[in-house]
C-alpha positions in Angstrom: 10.1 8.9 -0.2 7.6 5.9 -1.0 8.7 2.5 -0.5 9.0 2.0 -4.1 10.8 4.8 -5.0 13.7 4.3 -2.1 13.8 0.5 -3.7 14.1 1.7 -7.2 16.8 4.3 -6.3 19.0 2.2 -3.8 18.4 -1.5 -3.9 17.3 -2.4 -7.5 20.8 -2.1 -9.1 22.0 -4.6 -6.6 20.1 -7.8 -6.9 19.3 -6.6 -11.0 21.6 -10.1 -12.5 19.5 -11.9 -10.1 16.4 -13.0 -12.3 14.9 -14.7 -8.5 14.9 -11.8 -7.0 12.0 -10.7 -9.5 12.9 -7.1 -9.8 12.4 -6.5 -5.9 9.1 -5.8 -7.5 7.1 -8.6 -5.8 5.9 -10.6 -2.4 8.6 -13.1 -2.7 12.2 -14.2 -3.9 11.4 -17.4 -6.2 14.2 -19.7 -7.5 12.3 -21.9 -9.9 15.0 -24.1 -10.7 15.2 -25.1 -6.8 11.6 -24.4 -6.5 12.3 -22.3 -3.4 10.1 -19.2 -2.2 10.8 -16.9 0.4 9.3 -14.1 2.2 10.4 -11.4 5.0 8.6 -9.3 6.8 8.9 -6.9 9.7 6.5 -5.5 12.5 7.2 -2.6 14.7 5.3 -1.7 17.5 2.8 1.7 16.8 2.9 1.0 13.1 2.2 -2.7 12.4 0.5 -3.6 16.1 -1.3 -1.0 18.7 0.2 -2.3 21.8 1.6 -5.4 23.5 -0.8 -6.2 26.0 -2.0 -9.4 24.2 1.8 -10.4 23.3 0.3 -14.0 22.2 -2.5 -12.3 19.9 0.3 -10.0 18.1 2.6 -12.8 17.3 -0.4 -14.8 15.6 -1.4 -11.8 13.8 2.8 -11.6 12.5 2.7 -15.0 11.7 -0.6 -15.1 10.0 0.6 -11.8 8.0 3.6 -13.5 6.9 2.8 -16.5 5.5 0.3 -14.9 3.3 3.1 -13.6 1.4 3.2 -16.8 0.5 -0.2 -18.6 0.2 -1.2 -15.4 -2.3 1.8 -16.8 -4.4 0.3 -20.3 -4.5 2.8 -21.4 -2.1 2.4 -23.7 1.1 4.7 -22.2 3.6 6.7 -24.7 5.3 9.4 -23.1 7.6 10.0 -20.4 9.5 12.6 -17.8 11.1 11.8 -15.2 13.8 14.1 -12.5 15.2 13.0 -10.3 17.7 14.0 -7.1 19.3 12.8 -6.4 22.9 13.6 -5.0 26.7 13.3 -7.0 29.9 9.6 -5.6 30.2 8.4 -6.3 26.6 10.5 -10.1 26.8 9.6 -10.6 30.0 9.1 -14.5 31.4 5.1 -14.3 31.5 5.3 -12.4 27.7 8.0 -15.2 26.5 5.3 -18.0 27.5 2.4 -16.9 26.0 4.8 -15.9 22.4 5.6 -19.3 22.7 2.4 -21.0 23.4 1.1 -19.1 20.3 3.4 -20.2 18.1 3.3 -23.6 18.8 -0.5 -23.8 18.3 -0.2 -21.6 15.3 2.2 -24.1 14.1 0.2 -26.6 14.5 -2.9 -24.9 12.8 -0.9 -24.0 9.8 1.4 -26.8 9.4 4.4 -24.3 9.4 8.0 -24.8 11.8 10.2 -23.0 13.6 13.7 -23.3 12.1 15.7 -20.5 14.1 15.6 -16.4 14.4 17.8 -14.5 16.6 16.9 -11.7 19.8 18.9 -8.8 20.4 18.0 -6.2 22.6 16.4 -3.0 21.8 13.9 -0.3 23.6 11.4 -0.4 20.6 9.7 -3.7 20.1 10.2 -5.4 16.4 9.6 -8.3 14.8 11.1 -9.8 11.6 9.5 -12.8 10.2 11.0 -15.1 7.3 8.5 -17.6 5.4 9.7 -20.3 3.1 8.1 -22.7 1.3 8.6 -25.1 -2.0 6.5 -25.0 -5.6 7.2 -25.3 -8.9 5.9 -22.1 -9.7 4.2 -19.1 -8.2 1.7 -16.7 -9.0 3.3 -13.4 -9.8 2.5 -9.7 -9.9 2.5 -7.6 -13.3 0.7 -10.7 -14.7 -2.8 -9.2 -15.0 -4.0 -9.5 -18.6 -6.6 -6.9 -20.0 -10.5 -7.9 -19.5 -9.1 -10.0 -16.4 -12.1 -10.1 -14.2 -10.5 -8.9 -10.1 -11.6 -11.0 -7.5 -10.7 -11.0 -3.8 -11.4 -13.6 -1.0 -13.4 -13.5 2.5 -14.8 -9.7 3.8 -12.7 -6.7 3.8 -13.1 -3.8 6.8 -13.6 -6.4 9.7 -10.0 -5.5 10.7 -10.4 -1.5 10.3 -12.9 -1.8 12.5 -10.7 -3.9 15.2 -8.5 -1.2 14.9 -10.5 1.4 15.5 -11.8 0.0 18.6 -8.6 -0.7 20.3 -7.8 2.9 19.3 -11.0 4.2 21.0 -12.0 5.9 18.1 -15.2 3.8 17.9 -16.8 3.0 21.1 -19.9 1.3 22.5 -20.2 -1.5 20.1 -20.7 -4.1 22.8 -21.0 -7.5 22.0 -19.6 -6.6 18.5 -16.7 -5.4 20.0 -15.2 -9.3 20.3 -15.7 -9.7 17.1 -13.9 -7.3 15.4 -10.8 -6.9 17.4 -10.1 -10.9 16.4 -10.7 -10.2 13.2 -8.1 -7.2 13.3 -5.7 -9.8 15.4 -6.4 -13.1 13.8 -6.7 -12.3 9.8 -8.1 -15.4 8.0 -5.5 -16.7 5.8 -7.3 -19.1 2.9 -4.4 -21.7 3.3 -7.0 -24.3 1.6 -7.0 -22.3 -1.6 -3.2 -21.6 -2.0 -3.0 -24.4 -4.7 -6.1 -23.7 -6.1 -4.6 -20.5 -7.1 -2.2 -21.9 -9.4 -5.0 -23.3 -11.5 -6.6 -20.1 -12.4 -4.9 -17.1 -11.4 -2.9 -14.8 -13.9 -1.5 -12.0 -11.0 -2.0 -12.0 -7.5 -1.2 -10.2 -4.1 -2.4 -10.6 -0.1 -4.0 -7.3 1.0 -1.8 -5.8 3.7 -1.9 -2.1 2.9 -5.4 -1.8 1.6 -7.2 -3.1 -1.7 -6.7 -0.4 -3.8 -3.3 0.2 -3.1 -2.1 -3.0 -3.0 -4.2 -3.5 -6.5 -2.1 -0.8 -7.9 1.0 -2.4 -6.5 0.0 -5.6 -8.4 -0.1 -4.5 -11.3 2.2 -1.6 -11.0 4.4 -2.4 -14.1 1.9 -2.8 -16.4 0.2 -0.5 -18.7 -3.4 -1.4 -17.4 -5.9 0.4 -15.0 -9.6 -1.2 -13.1 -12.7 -0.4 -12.5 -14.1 -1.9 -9.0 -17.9 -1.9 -8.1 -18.5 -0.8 -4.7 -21.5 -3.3 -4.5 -19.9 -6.4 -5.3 -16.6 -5.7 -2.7 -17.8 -7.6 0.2 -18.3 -7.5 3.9 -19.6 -9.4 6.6 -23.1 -8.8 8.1 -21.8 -7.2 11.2 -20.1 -4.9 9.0 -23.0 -4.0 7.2 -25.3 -3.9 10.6 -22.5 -1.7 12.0 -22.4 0.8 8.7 -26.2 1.2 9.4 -26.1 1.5 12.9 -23.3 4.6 12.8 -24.2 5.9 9.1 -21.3 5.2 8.1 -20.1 5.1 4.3 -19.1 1.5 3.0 -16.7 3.4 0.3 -14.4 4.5 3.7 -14.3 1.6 5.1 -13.0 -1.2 2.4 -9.3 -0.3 1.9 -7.3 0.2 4.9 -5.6 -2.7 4.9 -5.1 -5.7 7.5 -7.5 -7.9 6.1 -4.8 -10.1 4.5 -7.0 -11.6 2.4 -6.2 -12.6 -1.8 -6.8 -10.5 -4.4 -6.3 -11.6 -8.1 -7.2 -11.3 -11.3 -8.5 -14.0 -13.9 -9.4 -14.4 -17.3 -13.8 -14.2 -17.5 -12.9 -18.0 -18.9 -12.3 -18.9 -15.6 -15.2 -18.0 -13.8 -16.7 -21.4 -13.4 -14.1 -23.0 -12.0 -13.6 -19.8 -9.3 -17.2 -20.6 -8.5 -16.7 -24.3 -7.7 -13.7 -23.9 -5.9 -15.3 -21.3 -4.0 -18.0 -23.7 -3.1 -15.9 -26.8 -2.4 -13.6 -25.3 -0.6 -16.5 -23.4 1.4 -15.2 -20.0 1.0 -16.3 -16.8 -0.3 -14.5 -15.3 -3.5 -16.2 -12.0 -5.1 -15.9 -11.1 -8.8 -15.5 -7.0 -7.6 -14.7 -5.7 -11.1 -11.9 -5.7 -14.3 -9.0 -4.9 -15.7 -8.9 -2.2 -18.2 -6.7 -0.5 -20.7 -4.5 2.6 -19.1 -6.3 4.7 -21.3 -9.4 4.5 -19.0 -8.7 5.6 -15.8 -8.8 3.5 -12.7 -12.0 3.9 -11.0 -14.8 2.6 -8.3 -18.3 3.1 -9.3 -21.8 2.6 -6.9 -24.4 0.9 -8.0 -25.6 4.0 -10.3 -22.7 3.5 -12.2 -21.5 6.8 -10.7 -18.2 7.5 -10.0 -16.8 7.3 -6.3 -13.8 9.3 -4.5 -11.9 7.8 -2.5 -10.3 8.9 0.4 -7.8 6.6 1.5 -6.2 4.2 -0.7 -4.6 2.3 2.1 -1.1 2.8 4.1 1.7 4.2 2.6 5.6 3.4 3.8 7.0 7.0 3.9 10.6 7.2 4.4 
């Protein structure tokens, strides 16, 4: 069963007189009138983190992963819970110091605080991380309006990559190797922009479970489909050197998620302004394609104009 389906079928009834719950259908629970936004998320060990030898390098990447719930919404987070679920080996006194340096200097990076949590004790290592912050509004999904040009922030595949490495499944990168494993551990979240947003975004969404899949997510309600160029999605020069150096294909390497960077959509009257804030900010914001009527289907194209398959869309929740 998908993730949306087990929502739809079990949980939607529930919160469906509760207009801040948004339908269960989006990143966040907003009540405007109090102009509160909250997120949760939770990360298990094997599906959302490798292992837990760098224990201070996991809870960065949590914490970085959840606040983006919020910063894609146009919302500075502000506070913080943590519960965790660990054993004596996994919560142990060296493990509990270096959790707790990291989130202090996370804190202090993000401007974020710790407001409480709770532990219990369990054999498989979890995390649950709730994000709040305070707006008057918020940037929601099923808001894309056709001809909306789709743009998305910083590199995608940088992560993958990280991944892949501390899997072993790519080897002998060498000094590259640095690199992308802190880009797979410590996601760049474009807290500068979060406001920004609000001024020119019509729909929007963090990329967690890989661009195309979480595109389809954002706009999942809507009668509307996209067309993404594969030339304009972009990636960092060590990606490129490294997609040379192995042969690999670009196409297999740009939605699997982690990246937790902004995607969004905008009207084409808005493109000036996405440029300059681009440039102030110093940031990088790609125009990678457009929102299209349902009767075209959703497609990525190379530079030919050809049509692409795609392999992997991004991660699926299964239950």
């Amino acid at each position: 069963m998908h993730e949306f389906e087990l929502i739809k079928n079990y949980f939607s009834k529930i919160s469906k007189n509760n207009k801040y719950a948004l339908n269960l259908n989006d990143d966040v629970f907003f009540d405007k009138e109090n102009r509160l936004a909250i997120s949760v998320d939770t990360y298990t060990l094997g599906y959302h983190f490798v292992n837990f030898k760098y224990p201070d390098l996991v809870i960065k990447k949590i914490l970085r992963s959840s606040i983006s719930d919020l910063v894609c919404k146009g919302v500075i987070p502000k506070y913080y819970f943590i519960a965790g679920s660990g054993n004596k080996e996994t919560f142990s006194k060296k493990n509990l110091l270096l959790i707790s340096k990291a989130l202090k200097e996370e804190q202090k990076k993000y401007n974020v605080i710790l407001c409480g949590g709770d532990t219990t004790f369990s054999n498989k290592l979890s995390f649950t991380i709730t994000s709040l912050g305070f707006s008057k509004k918020i940037i929601y999904r099923n808001k894309a309006c056709l001809n909306d040009d789709i743009y998305v922030t910083g590199n995608l595949g940088d992560s993958f990559i990280g991944l892949q490495i501390l899997k072993n499944k790519i080897k002998n990168l060498k000094k590259l190797n640095k690199y992308f494993i802190q880009k797979y551990y410590l996601p760049d979240i474009q807290l500068n922009l979060t406001k920004k947003l609000l001024n020119f975004a019509n729909s929007a969404i963090d990329i967690s479970d890989g661009l195309v899949d979480d595109l389809e997510k954002m706009i999942n309600d809507q009668k509307l489909s996209f067309l993404l160029n594969l030339s304009k999605i972009p990636i960092s020069e060590k990606l490129s050197k490294i997609i040379k150096l192995r042969k690999l294909k670009k196409i297999n390497l740009i939605s699997n998620g982690d990246d937790y960077q902004i995607l969004f959509t905008a009207s084409k009257k808005k493109s000036r302004i996405i440029t300059q804030t681009a440039k102030s900010l110093g940031i990088r914001i790609s125009n990678i394609g457009e929102i299209y009527s349902n009767k075209k289907k959703s497609v990525i194209i190379d530079e030919k104009g050809k049509e692409i398959e795609l392999k992997n869309k991004g991660y699926v929740h299964q239950f």
